[in-house]
C-alpha positions, -999 to +999 in steps of 0.1 A: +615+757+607+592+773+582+610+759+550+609+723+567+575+726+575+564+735+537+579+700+526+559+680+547+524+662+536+497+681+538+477+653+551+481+625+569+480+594+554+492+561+547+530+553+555+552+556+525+560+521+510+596+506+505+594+522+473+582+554+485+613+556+504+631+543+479+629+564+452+631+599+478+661+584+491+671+583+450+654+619+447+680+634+475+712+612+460+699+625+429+703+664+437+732+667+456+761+690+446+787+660+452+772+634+431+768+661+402+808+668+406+820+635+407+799+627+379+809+652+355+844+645+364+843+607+357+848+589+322+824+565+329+795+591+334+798+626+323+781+617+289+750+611+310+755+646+325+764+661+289+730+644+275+708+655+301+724+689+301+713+688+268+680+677+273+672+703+295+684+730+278+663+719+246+632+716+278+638+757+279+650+765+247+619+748+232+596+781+229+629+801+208+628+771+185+589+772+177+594+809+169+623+801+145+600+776+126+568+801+126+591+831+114+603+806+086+570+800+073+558+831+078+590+845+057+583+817+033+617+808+033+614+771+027+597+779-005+621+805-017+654+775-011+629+750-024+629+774-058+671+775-057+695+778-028+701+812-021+726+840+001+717+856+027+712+890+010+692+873-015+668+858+010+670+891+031+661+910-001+630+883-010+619+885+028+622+926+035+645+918+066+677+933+074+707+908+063+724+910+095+691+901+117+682+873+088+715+859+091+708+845+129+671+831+119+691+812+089+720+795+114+692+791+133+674+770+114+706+754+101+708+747+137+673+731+137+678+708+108+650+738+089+675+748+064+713+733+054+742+755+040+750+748+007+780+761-015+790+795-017+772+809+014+742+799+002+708+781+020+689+751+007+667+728+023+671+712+056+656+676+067+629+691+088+626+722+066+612+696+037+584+683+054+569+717+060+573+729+028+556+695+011+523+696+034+500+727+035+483+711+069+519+714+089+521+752+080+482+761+091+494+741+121+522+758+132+505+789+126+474+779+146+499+772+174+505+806+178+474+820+193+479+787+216+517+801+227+500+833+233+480+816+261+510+799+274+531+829+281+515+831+309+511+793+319+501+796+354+473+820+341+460+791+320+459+764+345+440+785+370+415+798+344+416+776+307+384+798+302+401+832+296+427+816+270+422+827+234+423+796+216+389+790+237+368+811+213+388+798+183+372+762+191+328+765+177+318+736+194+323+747+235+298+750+258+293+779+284+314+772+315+286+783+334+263+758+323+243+789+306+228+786+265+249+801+238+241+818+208+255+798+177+287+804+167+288+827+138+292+805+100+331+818+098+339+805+127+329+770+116+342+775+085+379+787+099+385+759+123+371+729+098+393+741+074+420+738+092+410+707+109+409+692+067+444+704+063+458+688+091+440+656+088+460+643+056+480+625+077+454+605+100+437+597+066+470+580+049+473+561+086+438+551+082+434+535+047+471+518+047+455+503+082+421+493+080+401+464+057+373+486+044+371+467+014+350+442+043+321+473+048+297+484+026+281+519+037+306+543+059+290+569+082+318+591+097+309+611+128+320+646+130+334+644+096+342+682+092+345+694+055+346+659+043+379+653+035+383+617+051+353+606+036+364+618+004+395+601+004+378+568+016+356+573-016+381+574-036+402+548-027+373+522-024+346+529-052+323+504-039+316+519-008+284+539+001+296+573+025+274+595+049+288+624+069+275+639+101+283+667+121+266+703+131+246+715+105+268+744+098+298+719+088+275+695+071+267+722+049+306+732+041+311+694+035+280+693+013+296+722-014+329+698-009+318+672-021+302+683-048+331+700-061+347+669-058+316+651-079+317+624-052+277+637-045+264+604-059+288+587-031+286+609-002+259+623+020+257+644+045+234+651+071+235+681+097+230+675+136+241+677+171+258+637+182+252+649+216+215+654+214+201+639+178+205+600+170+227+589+144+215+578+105+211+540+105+220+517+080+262+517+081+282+485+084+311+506+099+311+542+116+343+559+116+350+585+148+382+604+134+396+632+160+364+641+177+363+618+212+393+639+223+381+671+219+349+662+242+348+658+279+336+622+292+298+626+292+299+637+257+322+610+247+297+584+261+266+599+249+281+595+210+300+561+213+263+546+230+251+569+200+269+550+174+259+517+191+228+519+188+227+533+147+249+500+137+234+470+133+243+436+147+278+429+133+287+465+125+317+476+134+335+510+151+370+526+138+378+555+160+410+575+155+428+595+178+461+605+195+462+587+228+482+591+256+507+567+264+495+539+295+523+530+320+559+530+308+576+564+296+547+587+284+556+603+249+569+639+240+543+647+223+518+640+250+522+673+269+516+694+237+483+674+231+474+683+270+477+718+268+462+721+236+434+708+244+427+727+280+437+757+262+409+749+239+381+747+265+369+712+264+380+674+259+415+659+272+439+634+257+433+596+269+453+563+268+441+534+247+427+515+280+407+548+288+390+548+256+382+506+251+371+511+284+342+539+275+335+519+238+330+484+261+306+507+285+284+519+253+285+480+244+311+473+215+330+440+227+361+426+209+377+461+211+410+458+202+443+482+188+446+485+150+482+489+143+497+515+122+529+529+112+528+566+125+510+564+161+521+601+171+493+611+144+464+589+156+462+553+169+433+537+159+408+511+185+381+492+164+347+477+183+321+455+173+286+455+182+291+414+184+264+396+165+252+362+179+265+338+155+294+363+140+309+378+169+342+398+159+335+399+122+332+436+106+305+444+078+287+413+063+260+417+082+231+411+053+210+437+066+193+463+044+208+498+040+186+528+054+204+560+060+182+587+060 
């Protein structure tokens, strides 16, 4: 009676509807021994079992896979295939690893798509293997992802205490659980995580100039802009456009000694402060919010969008960039990495498109809508407007004066 007891509801409440039933009634069909059998057996339906056989297998094979790829980049081996296809004694020669143990992490990857064989018992480059090799950001990625597997051995440990995980004091920008005033993170610790926040963001920035009109704006203030490297590109790419930066004054300062180095100084400003407690520069036609809103936890989320709102003038319009959860509907693969991640870092959580336009139409923006572009697993992008009376819904083109100090 014990065991039956611990599957009923713990509360009462209100009667299960037909669905309810339903889909238990499926639940129970769904698990029994028989069904599985005759499945399997039958023509008509054991490549449904064989798929989702599959499926889970990959489910709990998943962690071996993401080692294979970090001991690939950390052996370097896409770049030493990239160079000429080599043997396995000649990679386990390059690499200081015993042939015979190299030889699995090459099938391995073979397995994975990493690496392909090539004539003569040799290794080139796979269709997944390419990718890594060609972008610097996807490497600092996967090795970032370490420290945050080292807080999922133990996932149960995690969900009861996200506090204690490691990738918590990676992150600069958390607050004390306890509510208590912390000392400012140390320079290097700003400087580590925006650097690797620049590397990875390559790929938000190509989503975000083949998808948006800014040749419509005039002045650009971007909002937690790290190191500066989307306001860079945007300067690049559109020489008529006037670009501010603002974040903590410790990045502000690494994006000021970018930009320089770039000579985009007489383009770009920046301007060190705290979103959550300092108001904005005035004076930009469009403010761009680029992978900050969901790394912040609601209140701070409002407090900068009604921040924004109230720097941009009538007409001005909002780009924010993110990766969203997916609304209703099958959710994506990706959105359980994005969930962890992000309580493993200590603050923020991933949202769906409806949570987001419905926090921007809070802080005021109206005519929120989706901006479409082609890669949505990297960011999908919502635009706002802070309507103006007789232009509601048009971007930039306002006709007032520019004042960012």
């Amino acid at each position: 009676m014990d065991a039956l007891d611990a599957l009923k509801p713990l509360s009462d409440g209100p009667p299960p509807s037909v669905r309810d039933r339903l889909a238990s009634r499926i639940d129970q069909w769904m698990t029994s021994p028989a069904l599985n059998r005759w499945a399997s057996g039958s023509v008509f339906t054991r490549w449904l079992v064989r798929r989702r056989s599959a499926q889970l297998f990959d489910l709990m094979a998943g962690f071996v896979h993401s080692q294979v790829l970090l001991a690939c980049v950390r052996l370097k081996l896409f770049e030493h295939v990239l160079q000429a296809p080599r043997t396995a004694d000649e990679l386990a020669t390059l690499c200081r690893v015993p042939t015979a143990q190299l030889a699995r992490l090459l099938d391995s990857a073979v397995a994975l798509h990493l690496l392909e064989p090539r004539g003569a018992g040799r290794y080139g480059l796979g269709t997944l293997g390419a990718p890594v090799v060609a972008h610097a950001g996807i490497r600092d990625m996967i090795e970032h992802n370490a420290v945050l597997f080292d807080d999922m051995r133990d996932p149960l440990a995690l969900l009861r205490d996200p506090n204690a995980a490691r990738m918590h004091a990676y992150w600069p920008y958390t607050e004390d659980p306890t509510g208590r005033p912390q000392a400012p993170a140390p320079s290097e610790q700003f400087a580590r995580y925006s650097a690797l926040m620049a590397t990875s963001q390559r790929f938000v920035i190509e989503e975000l100039l083949g998808s948006y009109p800014f040749a419509e704006h005039r002045v650009v203030l971007d909002v937690g802009g790290g190191m500066g490297g989307w306001v860079s590109a945007l300067a690049q790419r559109h020489p008529h456009l006037q670009l501010h930066l603002f974040d903590l004054p410790p990045v502000a300062a690494l994006a000021a000694e970018n930009v320089q180095r770039q000579g985009l100084g007489d383009r770009i400003s920046t301007h060190g402060g705290s979103f959550t407690q300092d108001a904005l520069p005035r004076g930009a036609d469009l403010v761009t919010l680029v992978r900050v809103a969901h790394d912040h936890p609601d209140g701070d989320v409002r407090v900068v969008l009604r921040a924004i709102f109230d720097a941009l003038p009538l007409g001005g319009a909002l780009l924010l960039a993110e990766p969203m959860a997916q609304a209703g509907g099958a959710p994506e693969p990706s959105d359980p990495y994005f969930h962890f991640y992000l309580m493993a870092m200590g603050s923020g959580r991933l949202r769906t498109p409806a949570e987001l336009t419905a926090l921007m139409a809070e802080a005021g923006f109206t005519h929120i809508e989706r901006v479409p572009n082609p890669m949505p697993l990297h960011a999908q992008l919502l635009v706002g407007r802070k309507a103006h009376d007789d232009r509601r819904g048009l971007p930039g083109k306002t006709g007032n004066s520019v004042n960012l100090s």
